[in-house]
MARPA-936036 format. One record per residue (C-alpha): residue in one letter; residue number from 1; y, x, z. Coordinates in pm, whole numbers, plus 50000, padded with zeros to 5 digits. Each point is the difference from the previous one (the first is absolute). Layout:
N
SITE resn resi north  east    up
SITE    A  NUM     Y     X     Z
...
! end
This chain:
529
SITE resn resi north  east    up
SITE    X    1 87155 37577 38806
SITE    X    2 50144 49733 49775
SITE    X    3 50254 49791 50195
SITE    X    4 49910 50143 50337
SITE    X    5 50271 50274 50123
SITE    X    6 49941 50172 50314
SITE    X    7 50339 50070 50160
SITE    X    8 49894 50114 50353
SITE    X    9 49926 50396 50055
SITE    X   10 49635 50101 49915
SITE    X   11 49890 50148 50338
SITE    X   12 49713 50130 50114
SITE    X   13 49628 49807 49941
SITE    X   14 50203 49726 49798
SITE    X   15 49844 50085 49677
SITE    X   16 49681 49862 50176
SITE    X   17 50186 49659 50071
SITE    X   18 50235 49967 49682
SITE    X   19 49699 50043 49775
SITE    X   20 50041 49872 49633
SITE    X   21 49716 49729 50062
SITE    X   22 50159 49906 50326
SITE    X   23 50373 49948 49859
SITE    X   24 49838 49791 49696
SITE    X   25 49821 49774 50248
SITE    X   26 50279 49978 50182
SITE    X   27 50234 49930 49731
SITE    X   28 49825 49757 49849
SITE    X   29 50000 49764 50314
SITE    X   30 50346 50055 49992
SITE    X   31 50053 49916 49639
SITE    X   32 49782 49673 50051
SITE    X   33 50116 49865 50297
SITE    X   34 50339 50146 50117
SITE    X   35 50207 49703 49791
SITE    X   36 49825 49735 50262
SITE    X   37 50116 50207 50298
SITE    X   38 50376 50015 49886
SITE    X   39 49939 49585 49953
SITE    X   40 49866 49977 50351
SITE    X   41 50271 50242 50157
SITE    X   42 50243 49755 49834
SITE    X   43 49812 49702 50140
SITE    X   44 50037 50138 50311
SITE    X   45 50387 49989 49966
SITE    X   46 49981 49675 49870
SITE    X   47 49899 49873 50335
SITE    X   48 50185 50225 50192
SITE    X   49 50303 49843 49844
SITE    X   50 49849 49610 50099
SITE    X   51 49979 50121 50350
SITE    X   52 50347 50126 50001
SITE    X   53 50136 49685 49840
SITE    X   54 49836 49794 50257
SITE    X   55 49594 49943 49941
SITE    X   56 49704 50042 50184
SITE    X   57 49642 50135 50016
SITE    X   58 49726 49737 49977
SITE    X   59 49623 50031 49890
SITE    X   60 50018 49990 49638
SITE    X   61 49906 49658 49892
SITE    X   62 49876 50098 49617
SITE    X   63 49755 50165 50192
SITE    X   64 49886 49757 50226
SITE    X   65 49646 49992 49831
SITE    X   66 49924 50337 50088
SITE    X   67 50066 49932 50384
SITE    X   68 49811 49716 49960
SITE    X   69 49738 50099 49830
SITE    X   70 49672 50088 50269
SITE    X   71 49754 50176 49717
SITE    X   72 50151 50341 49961
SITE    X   73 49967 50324 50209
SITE    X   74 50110 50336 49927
SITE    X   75 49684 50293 49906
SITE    X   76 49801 50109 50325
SITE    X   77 50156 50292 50204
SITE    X   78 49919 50336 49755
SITE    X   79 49776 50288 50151
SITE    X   80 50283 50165 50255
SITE    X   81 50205 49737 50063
SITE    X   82 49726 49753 50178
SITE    X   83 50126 50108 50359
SITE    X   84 50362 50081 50002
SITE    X   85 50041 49970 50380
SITE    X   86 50267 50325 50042
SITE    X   87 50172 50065 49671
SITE    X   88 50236 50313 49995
SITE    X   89 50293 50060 49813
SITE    X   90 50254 50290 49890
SITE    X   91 50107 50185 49735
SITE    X   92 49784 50196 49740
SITE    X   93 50108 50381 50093
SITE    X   94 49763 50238 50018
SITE    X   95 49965 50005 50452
SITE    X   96 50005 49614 49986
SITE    X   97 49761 50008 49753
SITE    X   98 49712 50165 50205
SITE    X   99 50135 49847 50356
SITE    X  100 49999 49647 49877
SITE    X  101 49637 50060 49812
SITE    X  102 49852 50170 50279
SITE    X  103 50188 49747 50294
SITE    X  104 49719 49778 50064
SITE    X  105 50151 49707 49807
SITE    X  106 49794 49775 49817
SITE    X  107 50298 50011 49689
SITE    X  108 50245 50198 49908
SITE    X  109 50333 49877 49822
SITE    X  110 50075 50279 49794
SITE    X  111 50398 49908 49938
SITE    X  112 50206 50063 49726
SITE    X  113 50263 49738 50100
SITE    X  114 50187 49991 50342
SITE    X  115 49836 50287 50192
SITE    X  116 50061 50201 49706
SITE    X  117 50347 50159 49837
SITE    X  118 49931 49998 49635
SITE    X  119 50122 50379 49920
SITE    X  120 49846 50082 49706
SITE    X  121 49790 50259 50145
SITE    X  122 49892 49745 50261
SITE    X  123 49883 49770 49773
SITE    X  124 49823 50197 49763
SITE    X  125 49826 50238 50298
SITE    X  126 49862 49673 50136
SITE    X  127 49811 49918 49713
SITE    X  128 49904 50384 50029
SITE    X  129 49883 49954 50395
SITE    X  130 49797 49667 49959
SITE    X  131 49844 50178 49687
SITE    X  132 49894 50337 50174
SITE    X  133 49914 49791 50348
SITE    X  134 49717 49755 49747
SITE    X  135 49888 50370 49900
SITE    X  136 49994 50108 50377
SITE    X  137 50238 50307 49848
SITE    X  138 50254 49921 50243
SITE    X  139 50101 50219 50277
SITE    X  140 50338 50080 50219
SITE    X  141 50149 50249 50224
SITE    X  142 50285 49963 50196
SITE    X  143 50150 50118 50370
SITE    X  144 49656 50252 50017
SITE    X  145 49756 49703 49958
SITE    X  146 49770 49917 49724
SITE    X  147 49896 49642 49884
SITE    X  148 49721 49892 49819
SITE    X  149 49751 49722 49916
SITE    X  150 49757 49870 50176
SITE    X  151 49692 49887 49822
SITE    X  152 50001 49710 49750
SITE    X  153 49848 49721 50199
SITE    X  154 50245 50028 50285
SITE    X  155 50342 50005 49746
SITE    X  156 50225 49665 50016
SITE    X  157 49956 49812 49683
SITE    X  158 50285 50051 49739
SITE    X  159 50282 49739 49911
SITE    X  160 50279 50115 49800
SITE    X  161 50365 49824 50034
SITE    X  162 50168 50055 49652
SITE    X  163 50406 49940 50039
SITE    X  164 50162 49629 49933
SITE    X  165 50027 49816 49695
SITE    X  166 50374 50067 50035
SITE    X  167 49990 50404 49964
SITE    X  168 50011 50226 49739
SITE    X  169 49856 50391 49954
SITE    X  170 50313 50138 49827
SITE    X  171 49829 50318 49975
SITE    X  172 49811 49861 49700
SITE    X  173 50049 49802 49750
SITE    X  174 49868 49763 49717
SITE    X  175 50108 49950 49708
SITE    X  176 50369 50095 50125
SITE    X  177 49962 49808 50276
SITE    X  178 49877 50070 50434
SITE    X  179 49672 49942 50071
SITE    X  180 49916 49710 50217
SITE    X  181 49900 50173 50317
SITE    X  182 49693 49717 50099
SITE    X  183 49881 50077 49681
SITE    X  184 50084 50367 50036
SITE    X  185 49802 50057 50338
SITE    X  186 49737 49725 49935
SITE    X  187 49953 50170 49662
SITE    X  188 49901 50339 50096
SITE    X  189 49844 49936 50290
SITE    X  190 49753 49709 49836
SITE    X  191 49963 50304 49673
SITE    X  192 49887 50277 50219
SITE    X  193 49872 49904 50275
SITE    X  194 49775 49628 49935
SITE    X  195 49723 50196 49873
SITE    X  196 50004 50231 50299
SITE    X  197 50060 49700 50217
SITE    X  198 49657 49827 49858
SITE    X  199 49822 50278 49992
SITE    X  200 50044 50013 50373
SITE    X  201 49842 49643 50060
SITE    X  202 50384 49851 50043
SITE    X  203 50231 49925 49722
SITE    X  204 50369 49983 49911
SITE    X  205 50172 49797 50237
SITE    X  206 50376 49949 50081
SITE    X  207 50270 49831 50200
SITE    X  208 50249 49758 49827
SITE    X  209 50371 50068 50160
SITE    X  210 50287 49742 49945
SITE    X  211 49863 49748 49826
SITE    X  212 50216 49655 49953
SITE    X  213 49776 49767 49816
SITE    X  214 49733 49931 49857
SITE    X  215 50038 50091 49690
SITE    X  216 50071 50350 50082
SITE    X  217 49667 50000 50135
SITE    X  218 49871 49865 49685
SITE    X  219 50155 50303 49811
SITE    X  220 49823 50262 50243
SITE    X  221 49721 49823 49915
SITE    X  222 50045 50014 49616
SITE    X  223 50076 50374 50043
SITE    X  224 49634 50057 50179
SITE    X  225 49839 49768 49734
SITE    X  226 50160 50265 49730
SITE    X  227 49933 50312 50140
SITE    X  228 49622 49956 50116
SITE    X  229 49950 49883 49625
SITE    X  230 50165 50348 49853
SITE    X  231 49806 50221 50256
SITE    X  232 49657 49813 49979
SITE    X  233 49982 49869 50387
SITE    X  234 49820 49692 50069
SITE    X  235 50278 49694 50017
SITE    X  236 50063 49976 50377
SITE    X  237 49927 50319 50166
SITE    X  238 50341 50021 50092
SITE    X  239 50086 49837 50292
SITE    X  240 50342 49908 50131
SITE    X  241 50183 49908 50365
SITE    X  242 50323 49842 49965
SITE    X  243 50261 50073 50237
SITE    X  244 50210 49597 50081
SITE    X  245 50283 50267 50149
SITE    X  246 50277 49751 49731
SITE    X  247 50101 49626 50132
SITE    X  248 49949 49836 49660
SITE    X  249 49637 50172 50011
SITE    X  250 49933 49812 50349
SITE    X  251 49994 49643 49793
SITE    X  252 49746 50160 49699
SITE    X  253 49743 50118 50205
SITE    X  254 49696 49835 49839
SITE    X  255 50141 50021 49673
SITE    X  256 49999 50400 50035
SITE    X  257 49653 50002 50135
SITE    X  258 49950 49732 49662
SITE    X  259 50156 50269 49793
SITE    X  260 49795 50265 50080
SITE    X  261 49666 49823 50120
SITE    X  262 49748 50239 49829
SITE    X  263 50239 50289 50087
SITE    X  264 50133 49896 50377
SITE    X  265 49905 50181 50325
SITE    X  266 50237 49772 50205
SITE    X  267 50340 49980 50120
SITE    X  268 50198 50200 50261
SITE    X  269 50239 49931 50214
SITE    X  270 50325 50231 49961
SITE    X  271 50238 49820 50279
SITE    X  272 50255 50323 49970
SITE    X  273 50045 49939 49616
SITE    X  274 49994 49645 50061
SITE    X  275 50287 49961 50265
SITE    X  276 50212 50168 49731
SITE    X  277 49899 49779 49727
SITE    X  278 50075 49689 50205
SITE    X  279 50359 50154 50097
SITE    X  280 50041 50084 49581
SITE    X  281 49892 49650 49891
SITE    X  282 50206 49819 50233
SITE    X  283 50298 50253 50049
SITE    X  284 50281 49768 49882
SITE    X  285 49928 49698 50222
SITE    X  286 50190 50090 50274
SITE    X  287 49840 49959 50367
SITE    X  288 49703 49811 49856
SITE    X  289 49792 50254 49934
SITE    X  290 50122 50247 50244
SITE    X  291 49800 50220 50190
SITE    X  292 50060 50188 50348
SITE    X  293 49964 50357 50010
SITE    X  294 49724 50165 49853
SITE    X  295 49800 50134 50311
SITE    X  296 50029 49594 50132
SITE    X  297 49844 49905 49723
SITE    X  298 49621 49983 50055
SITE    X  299 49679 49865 49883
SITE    X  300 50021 49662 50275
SITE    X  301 50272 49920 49829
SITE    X  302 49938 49621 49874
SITE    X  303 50082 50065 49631
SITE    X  304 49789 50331 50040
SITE    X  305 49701 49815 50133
SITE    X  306 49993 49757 49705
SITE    X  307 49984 50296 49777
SITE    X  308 49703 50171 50141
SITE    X  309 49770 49711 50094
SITE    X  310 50073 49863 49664
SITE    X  311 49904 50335 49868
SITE    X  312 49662 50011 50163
SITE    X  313 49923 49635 49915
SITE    X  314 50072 50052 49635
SITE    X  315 49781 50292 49962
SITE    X  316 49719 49920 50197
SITE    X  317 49973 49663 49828
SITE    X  318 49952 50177 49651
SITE    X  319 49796 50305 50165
SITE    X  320 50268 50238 50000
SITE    X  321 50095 50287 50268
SITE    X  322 50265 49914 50177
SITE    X  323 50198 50334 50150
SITE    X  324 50282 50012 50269
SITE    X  325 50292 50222 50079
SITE    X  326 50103 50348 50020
SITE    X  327 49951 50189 50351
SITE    X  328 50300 50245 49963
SITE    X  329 50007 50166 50323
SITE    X  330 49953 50380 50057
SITE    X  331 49836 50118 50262
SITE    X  332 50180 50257 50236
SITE    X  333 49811 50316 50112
SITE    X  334 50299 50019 50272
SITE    X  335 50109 49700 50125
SITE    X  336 49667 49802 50133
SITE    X  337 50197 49695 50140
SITE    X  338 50198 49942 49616
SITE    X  339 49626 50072 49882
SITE    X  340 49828 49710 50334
SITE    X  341 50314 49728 49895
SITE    X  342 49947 50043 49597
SITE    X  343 49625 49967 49988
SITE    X  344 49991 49691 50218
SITE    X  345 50193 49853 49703
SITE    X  346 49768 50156 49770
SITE    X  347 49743 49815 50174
SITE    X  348 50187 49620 50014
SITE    X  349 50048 50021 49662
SITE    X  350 49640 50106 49853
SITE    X  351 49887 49722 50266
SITE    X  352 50196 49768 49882
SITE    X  353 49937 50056 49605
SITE    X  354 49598 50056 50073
SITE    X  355 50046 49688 50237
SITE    X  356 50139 49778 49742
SITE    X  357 49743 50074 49714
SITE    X  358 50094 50344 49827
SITE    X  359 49739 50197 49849
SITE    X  360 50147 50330 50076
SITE    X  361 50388 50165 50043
SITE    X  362 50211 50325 49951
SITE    X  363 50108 50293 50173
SITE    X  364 50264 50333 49896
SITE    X  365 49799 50208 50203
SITE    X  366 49712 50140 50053
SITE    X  367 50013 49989 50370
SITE    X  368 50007 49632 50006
SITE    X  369 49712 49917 49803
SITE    X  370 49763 49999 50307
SITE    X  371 50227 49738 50200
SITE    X  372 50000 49796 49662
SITE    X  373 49594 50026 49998
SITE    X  374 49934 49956 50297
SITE    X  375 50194 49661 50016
SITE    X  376 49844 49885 49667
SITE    X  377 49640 50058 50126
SITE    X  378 50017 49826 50290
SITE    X  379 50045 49640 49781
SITE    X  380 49813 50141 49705
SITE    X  381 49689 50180 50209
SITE    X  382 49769 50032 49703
SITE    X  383 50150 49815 49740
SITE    X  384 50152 50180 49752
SITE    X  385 50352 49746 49948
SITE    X  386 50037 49661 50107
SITE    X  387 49990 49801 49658
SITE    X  388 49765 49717 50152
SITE    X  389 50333 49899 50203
SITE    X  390 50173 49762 49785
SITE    X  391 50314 49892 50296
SITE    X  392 50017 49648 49843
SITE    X  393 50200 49922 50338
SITE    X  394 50265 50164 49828
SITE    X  395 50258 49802 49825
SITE    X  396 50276 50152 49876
SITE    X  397 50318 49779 49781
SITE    X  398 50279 50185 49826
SITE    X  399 50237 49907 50302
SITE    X  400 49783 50198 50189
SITE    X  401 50036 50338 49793
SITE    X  402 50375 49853 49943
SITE    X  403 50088 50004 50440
SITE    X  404 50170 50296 50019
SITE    X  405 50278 49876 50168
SITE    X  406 49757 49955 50335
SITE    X  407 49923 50357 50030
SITE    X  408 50159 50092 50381
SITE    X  409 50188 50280 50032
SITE    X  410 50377 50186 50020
SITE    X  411 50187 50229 49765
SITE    X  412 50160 50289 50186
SITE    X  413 50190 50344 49953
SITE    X  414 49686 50156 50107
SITE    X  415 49779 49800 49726
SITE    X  416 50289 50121 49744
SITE    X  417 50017 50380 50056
SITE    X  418 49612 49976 50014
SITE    X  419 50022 49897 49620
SITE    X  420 50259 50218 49905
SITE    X  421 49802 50316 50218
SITE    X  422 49665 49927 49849
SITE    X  423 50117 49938 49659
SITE    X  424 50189 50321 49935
SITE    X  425 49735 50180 50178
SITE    X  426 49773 49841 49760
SITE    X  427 50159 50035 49689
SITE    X  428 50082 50337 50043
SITE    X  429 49680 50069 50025
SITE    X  430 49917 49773 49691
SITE    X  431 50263 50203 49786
SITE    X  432 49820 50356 50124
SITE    X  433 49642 49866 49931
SITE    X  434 49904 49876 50245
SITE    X  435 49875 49612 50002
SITE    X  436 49822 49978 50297
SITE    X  437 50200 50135 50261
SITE    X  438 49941 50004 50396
SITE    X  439 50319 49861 50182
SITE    X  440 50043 49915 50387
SITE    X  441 49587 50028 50009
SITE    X  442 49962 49711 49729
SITE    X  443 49891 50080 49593
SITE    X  444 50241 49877 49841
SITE    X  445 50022 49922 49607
SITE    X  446 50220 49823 49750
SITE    X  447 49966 49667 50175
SITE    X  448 50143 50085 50322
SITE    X  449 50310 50113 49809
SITE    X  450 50027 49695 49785
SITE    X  451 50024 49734 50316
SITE    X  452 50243 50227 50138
SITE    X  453 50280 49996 49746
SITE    X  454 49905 49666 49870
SITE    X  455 50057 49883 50369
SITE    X  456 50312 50204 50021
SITE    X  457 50111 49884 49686
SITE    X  458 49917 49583 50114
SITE    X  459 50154 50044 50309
SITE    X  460 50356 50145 49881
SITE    X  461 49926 49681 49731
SITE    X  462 49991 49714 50264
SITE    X  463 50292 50198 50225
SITE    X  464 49746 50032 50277
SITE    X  465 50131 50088 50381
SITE    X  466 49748 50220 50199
SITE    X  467 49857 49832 50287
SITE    X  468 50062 50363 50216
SITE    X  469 50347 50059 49879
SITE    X  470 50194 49754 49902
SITE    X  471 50062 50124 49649
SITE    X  472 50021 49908 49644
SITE    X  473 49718 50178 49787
SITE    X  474 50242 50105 49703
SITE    X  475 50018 50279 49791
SITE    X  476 50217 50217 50159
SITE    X  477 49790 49957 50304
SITE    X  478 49727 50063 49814
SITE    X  479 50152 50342 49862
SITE    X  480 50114 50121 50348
SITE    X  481 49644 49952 50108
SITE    X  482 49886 50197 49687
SITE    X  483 50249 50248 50095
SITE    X  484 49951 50050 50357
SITE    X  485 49591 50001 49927
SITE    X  486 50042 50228 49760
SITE    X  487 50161 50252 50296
SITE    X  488 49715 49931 50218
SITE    X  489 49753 50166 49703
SITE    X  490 50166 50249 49914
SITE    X  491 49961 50153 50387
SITE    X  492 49601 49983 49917
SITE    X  493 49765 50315 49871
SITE    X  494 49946 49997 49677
SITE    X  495 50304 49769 49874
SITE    X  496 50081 50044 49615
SITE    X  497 50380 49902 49943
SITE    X  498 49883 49952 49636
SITE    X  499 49744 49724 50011
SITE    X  500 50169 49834 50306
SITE    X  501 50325 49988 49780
SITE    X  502 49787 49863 49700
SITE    X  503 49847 49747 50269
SITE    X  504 50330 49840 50141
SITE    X  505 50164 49965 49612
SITE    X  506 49628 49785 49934
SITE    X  507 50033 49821 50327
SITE    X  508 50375 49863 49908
SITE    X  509 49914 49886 49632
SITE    X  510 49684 49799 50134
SITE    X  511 50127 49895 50322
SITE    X  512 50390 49951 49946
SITE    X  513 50024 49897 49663
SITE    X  514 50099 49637 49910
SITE    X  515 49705 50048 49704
SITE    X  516 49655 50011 50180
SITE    X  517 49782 50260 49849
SITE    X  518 49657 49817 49942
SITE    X  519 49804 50309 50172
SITE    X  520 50182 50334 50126
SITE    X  521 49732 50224 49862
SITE    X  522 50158 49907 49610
SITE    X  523 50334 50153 50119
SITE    X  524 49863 50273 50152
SITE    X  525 49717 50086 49701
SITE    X  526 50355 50012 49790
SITE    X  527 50155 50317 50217
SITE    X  528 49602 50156 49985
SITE    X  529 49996 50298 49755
! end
């Protein structure tokens, strides 16, 4: 095609994907809008460097008027997204495919971001699997058992999570150039399968990851403007949830919803993401914004709070859905008491989300998505979501979001080799495929990986002791720990020297380096072939 090279290996069934028509669709988003992105990537540094040099985060004050403003809402909830009580998320291979249709779940986030490592094969076979499952083609057989759909009416409605303004597709390229890979996933996705989507009574919907501002919203919402014109589709049959998972995002939550008004299906709240964004923003003030440990961190926190009641607020005062957190646990078909001490957390946590006003929450697995109902329809009985409860005893200030420093809890060596076990586990797995992968019974994805080394690397920053040891966090520390994790591993079935090696190099340039790598997953896309 002119200007549009294909660099990645032709596999199987990608012919079907990597059409002609699709690639010209696809290329001419790119083409139209990809200048604004680089702008708003370079925004984004902008005020990155403010923070750094000594600023704040406020509620923007040219945008006052919005905030102010009572007379708008966003569309009505879209046919499939009216009751989102359990909401289900994972990658988009071919098992989790059918599981996460066929779980129960009112929604399923199909993800090409975190859960997902972006091999090219991955990527492309996604688009393949979502395709085939609209078509009920789709089918899987693994370990001696076969999985297939069950009928239409009982399938969790489809939302699609393209990757982050801030990564590429290498694997093709325009006009000399890699792809943008929001408008790569979005792109294909929204050219084969909207139709298919409609025809099926529902319609192309998506989740919004990493978000900063408003006007990044704004150019999502520019992109779905342009590519329901080229196709044909009615303006606003795309619907989109945002995920506030970034600390700048936290103070432009009405002005996203503003942005994409006839477009929005609400706001989530993506408190993994988020605890890394508020250690990024803030990583240079020394103790100010420091947090303890990552498993002390939770949801009661003060500054955590703020961020969640102000979420529901905003979006049930402009009709929006308002979503809460991940459920990450695994359950254990061996160890009942891990399985009796993990679900009663399951439980607090969907009590307190449906308690304080959500209209619905996620799960990683499929076993949890009864627990998650079950809470859910005990405030929501009948009702499909909870829209008609506006909280307007919630006020929230920017010193609220801001209180970080009253979050209780210790840094220890145990809270340190957690980080450095789970993130080499993890990103091993990343580097092999593998986005969503199962570690000490929790699904773990990019996130998880990004608070640890961002923690690591803040601690060794602000020459923290550990409240268990007596130690200095420093870097040689640090790399002992790597080293004597590392030995632990390689003891386990199934350890590849190869991947593990590839982890611990990715681990020391994000974690040790003086330079803070804005997200480790732009590294590690640069080793993927």
């Amino acid at each position: 095609m002119d200007g549009v090279e294909i660099k990645g290996p032709m596999l199987a069934g990608f012919d079907q994907i990597l059409t002609p028509e699709a690639l010209a669709f696809t290329a001419a988003l790119q083409r139209e809008f990809d200048g604004r992105r680089r702008e708003l990537l370079e925004a984004r540094r902008a005020r990155q460097a403010k923070l750094s040099a000594g600023g704040t985060l406020d509620f923007p004050p040219e945008t006052a008027s919005v905030r102010e403003d009572d007379g708008w809402r966003v569309a009505e909830p879209a046919p499939g997204l009216v009751d989102r009580r359990v909401e289900i998320t994972g990658p988009v291979d071919r098992k989790m495919t059918i599981n996460a249709l066929n779980s129960g779940a009112k929604v399923w986030l199909a993800d090409f971001e975190d859960a997902n490592s972006p091999l090219w094969e991955n990527v492309v076979n996604g688009q393949l699997n979502l395709r085939d499952a609209l078509d009920r083609e789709i089918d899987f057989e693994a370990g001696g058992k076969s999985y297939t759909l069950r009928p239409d009416d009982e399938l969790a409605t489809v939302v699609v999570r393209p990757r982050g303004w801030h990564l590429t597709e290498k694997h093709v390229e325009v006009d000399g150039a890699p792809f943008s890979a929001s408008i790569f996933d979005f792109g294909l996705y929204f050219f084969h399968c909207a139709d298919r989507q409609i025809a099926k009574g529902r319609g192309p919907y998506f989740y919004l990851p990493k978000i900063e501002s408003h006007l990044e919203a704004r150019l999502w919402n520019d992109v779905f403007v342009r590519a329901q014109e080229l196709l044909g589709i009615p303006h606003g049959t795309i619907r989109a949830t945002v995920l506030i998972e970034t600390y700048p995002a936290a103070f432009e939550m009405e002005e996203i919803l503003y942005e994409l008004r006839d477009h929005s299906a609400g706001l989530n709240a993506g408190r993994w993401d988020y605890l890394f964004s508020v250690i990024k923003s803030f990583r240079t003030r020394g103790r100010e914004f420091l947090l303890p440990e990552r498993n002390a961190v939770t949801m009661t926190a003060p500054f955590m709070r703020a961020y969640t009641e102000l979420l529901v607020r905003t979006c049930h005062r402009r009709g929006a859905h308002a979503i809460g957190g991940m459920a990450a646990f695994i359950p254990s078909r061996r160890d009942p008491e891990v399985n009796k001490v993990a679900l009663e957390k399951v439980r607090a946590d969907k009590s307190r989300e449906s308690g304080d006003g959500f209209d619905g929450s996620w799960v990683a697995h499929p076993d949890l998505v009864p627990i998650c109902r079950e809470v859910f329809d005990s405030v929501l009985g009948e009702r499909p979501n909870q829209l008609d409860r506006l909280r307007e005893d919630v006020s929230v200030s920017a010193g609220d979001l801001l209180a970080v420093s009253r979050t209780p809890g210790d840094i220890t060596e145990t809270g340190l080799r957690n980080n450095v076990d789970v993130a080499l586990r993890y990103l091993a797995a990343w580097m092999g495929g593998t986005g969503a992968a199962a570690i000490h019974n929790l699904m773990e994805d990019a996130a998880t990986a990004e608070i640890s080394r961002s923690q690591i690397w803040q601690w060794i920053h602000n020459d923290i002791k550990l409240a268990d040891t007596g130690e200095v966090v420093t870097r040689e520390l640090v790399e002992r720990v790597i080293s004597e994790e590392l030995a632990a591993v390689r003891e386990e079935p199934g350890y590849d020297a190869a991947l593990f090696e590839q982890a611990a190099e990715l681990f020391k340039e994000v974690a040790l380096d003086d330079d803070f790598a804005d997200f480790l997953t732009l590294p590690a896309y640069a080793r993927m072939p």
